[in-house]
N, C-alpha and C positions, 0 to 999 in steps of 0.2 A: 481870809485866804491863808492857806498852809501853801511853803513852798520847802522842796525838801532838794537840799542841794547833797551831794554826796561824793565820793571816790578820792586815788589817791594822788590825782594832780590838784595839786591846792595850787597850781598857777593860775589853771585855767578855773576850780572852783571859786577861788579869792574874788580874779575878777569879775568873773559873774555875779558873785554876793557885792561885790561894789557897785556894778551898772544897778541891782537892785534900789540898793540905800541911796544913792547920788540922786537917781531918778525920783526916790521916795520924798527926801531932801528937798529937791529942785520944785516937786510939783504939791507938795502938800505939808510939808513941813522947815519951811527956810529955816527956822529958830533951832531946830532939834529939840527940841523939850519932850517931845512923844517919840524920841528913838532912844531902846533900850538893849544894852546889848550883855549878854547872859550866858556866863562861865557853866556850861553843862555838866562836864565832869565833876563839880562839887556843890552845883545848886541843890536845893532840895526840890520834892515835887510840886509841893505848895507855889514857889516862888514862880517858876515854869507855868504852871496853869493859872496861874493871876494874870498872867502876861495875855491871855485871852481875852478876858474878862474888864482889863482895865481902861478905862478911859479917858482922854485928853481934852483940857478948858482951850486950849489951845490951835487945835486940828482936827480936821474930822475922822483922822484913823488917827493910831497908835503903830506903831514897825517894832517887834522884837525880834532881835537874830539870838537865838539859841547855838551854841559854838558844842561839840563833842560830847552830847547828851549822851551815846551811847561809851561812852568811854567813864562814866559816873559809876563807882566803887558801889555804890549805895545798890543794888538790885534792885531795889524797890520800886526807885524812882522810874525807871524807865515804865515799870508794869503800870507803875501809879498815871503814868501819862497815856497811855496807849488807852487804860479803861475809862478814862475823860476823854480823851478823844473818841469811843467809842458813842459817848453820849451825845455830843455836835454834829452839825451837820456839816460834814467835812466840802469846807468852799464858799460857805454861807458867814464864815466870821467877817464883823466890822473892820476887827484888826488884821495887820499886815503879820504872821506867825512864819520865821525861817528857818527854818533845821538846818546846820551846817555841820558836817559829819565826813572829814577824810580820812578818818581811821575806818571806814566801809569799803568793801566793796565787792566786786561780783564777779564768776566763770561760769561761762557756760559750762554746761553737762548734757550733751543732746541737744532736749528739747527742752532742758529745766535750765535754772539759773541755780548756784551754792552762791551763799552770802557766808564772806568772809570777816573778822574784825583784824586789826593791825595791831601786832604792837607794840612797843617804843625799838626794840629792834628789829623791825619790818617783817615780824613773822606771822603769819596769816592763821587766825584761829577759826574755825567754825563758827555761826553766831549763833548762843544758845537760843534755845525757847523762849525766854522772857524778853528779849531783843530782838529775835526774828517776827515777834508779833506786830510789835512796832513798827519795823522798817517792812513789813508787808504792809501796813496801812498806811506809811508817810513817801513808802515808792509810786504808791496809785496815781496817772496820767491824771489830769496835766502838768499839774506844778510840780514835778519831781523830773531831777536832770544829774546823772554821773558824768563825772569825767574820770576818765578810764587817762592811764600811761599813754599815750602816742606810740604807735609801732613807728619804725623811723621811716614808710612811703607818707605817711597823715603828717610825720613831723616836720620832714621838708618843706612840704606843700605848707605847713603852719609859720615855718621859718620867712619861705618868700614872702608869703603876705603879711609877714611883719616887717619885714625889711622895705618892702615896697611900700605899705603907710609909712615910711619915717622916709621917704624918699629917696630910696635907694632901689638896688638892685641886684640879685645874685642867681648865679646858676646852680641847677640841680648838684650838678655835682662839687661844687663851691660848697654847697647848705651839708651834702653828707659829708664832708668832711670837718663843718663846722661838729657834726654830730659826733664824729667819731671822738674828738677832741673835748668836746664838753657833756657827753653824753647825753641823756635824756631828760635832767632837772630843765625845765621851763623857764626858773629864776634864775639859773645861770646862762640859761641862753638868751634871754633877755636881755641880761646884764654885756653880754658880750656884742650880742647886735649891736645896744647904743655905741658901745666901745669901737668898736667898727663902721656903724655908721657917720658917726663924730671923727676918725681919724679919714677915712676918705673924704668928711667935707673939708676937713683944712688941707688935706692933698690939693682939691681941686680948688679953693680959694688961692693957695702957692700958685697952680697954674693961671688962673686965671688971670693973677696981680704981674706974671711974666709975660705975657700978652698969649698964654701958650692957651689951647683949648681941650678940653677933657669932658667927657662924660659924666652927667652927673652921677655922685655914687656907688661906683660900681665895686661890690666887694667881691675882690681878687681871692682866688686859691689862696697864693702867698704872704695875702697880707692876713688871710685865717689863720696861717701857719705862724707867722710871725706872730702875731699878737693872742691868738686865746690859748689860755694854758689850759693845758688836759688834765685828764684827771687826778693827778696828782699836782699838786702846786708844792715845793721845796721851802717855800714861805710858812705855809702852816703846816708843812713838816716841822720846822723851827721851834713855831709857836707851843707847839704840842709836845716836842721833845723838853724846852723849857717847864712847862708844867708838871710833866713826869718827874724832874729833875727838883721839882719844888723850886723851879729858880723864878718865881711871879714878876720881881720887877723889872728883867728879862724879857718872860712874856707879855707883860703890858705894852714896853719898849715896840714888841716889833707888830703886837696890833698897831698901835697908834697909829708906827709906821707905813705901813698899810695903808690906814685912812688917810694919812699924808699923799701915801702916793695916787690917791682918787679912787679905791675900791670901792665899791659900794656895800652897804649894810648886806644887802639880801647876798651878793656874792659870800663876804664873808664869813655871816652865819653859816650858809649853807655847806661851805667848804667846813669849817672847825665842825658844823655837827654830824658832816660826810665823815671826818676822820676819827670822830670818838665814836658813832656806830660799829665802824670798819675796826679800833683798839677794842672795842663788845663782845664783837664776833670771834676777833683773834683770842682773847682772852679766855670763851668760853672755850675752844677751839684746844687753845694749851692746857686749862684746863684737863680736858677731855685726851690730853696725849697726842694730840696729833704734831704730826711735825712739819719743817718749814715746808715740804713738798706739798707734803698733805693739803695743809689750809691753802696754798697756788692756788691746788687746783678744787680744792671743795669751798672755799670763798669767791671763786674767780677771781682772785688780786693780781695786779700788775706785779712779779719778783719784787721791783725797787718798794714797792707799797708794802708788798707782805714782809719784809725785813726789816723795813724802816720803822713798822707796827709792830712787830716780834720785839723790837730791841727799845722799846717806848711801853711798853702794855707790861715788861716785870714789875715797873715800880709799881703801878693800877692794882685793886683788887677789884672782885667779879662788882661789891656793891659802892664802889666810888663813883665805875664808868657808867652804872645806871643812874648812878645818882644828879652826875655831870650828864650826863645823856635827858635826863629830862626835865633838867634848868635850860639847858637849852631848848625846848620844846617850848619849854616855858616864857622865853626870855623872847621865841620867837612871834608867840603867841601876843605877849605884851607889845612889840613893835610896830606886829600888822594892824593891831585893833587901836593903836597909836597912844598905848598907855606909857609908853617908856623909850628912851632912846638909847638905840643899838651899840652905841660905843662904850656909853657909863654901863651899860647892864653886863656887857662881856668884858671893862676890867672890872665890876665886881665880882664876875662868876670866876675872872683870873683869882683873884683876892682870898675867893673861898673855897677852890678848890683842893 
């Protein structure tokens, strides 16, 4: 079985690749010894198509997840996979085979679909020939699923009924203004739900313990307001400005800080690599002569964002922030797939940038 998961919410792809493997786990493999999981961007093709072919003393399948095969420098490989896959009988493999690819994805046009690649600064390339061959045979029903951004009517509706499994509860217009505030990343809204669900249940534990009576969980307007910071956070303003500054034991300082004060990994990440994207873009941006009006409004930056990045991105050249831009990628890649932990790998990336 080929299962090809794809687009660019890795909230909603991750979890789905995890309900996969848990279940694989759970019903055919307790030991893991038959789960392989397989760095695409620099495997070769050989190593990829053995993952077919191989077989376990242990279980009666095998499970490989395949991670950003079309993102692999090598051209070849991807061609080299597609003309093997041409020779299988796609559905009929023993083994469990997972494509997992968020740097894809798709727009309508009409009646047609354009396949897009990403990349490392969210820019959408065309996907050539040798790659749309692929992802025209690994998109084929049934086991092929995108998740596509969230317009913000799908994401409300995705907000309540996460808030309601964790036992709570919020109104429509309570969830869009969570969104206005955290925008559209999944892992930070995530992260903030808990945050909010967790501070209304010790609200209503307080009432309770006072004989007073309250609703369970109910997340207020105001306490959105109060508690999720928007899209700028002034903390990894800090962090970021010390870096620039080359002042690392500084930076470490107010990570640590940070995880002291209960952040979570994924918030963090996702914040430091929202803001070295955003120092990318500005960079290329000055580069290019534009001025601070300009980039406002051809980046859509918040003012305080786009100056606070102007005056952070002289010290940066065009190829440090790429550089920094895909250790993080990298750093984020090692944490999901639970090769590394989040704090040592961001102050080593402090350390060496």
């Amino acid at each position: 079985m080929i299962i090809f998961i794809y687009g660019e919410d890795t909230f909603r792809g991750r979890k789905k690749l995890k309900e996969i493997k848990d279940k694989f786990i759970r019903e055919i493999d307790p030991g893991q010894s038959s789960l392989t999981v397989v760095d695409g961007k620099t495997a070769k093709a050989k190593e990829i198509i053995d993952c077919f072919g191989a077989r376990s003393l242990l279980a009666k399948k095998r499970m490989a997840i395949i991670e950003n095969v079309f993102l692999n420098k090598n051209k070849d490989v991807p061609e080299e996979i597609f003309n093997y896959l041409k020779k299988i009988h796609h559905g009929k493999e023993d083994n469990i085979i997972i494509f997992w690819d968020p740097a894809i994805k798709t727009k309508a046009a009409g009646a047609k679909k354009n396949t897009f690649l990403l990349d490392s600064d969210g820019r959408e390339n065309p996907l050539p020939k040798t790659l749309q061959q692929l992802f025209n045979f690994l998109a084929r029903p049934p086991y092929a699923q995108e998740f596509k951004i969230l317009p913000n009517l799908e994401l409300a509706a995705w907000i309540k009924k996460e808030v309601e499994a964790r036992g709570g509860l919020i109104t429509e217009r309570a969830a869009q203004i969570l969104i206005s505030l955290a925008g559209n990343d999944l892992w930070q809204i995530n992260n903030e739900i808990d945050k909010l669900i967790n501070y209304e249940a010790g609200r209503e534990a307080k009432l309770l313990a006072s004989g007073q009576n309250k609703k369970a969980k109910i997340i207020s307007e105001e306490t959105i307001r109060q508690l999720v910071r928007g899209g700028f956070d002034e903390n990894i303003f800090a962090l970021t400005d010390a870096l620039s500054n080359r002042n690392r034991k500084l930076a470490s300082q107010l990570l640590n800080e940070q995880y002291e004060a209960g952040l979570s990994d994924g918030y963090l990440l996702s914040m430091i690599t929202r803001q070295f994207k955003i120092l990318l873009q500005v960079r290329q941006a000055l580069d290019s002569r534009f001025t601070s009006r300009k980039i406002i409004t051809a980046l859509k930056l918040h003012p305080f964002v786009a100056q606070k990045s102007i005056n952070q991105v002289r010290n940066f050249n065009l190829a440090s922030l790429k550089n920094a831009l895909n250790r993080l990628v990298e750093i984020d890649y090692l944490v999901k797939t639970g090769q590394g932990e989040a704090q040592t790998l961001l102050n080593l990336f402090i350390q060496k940038i």
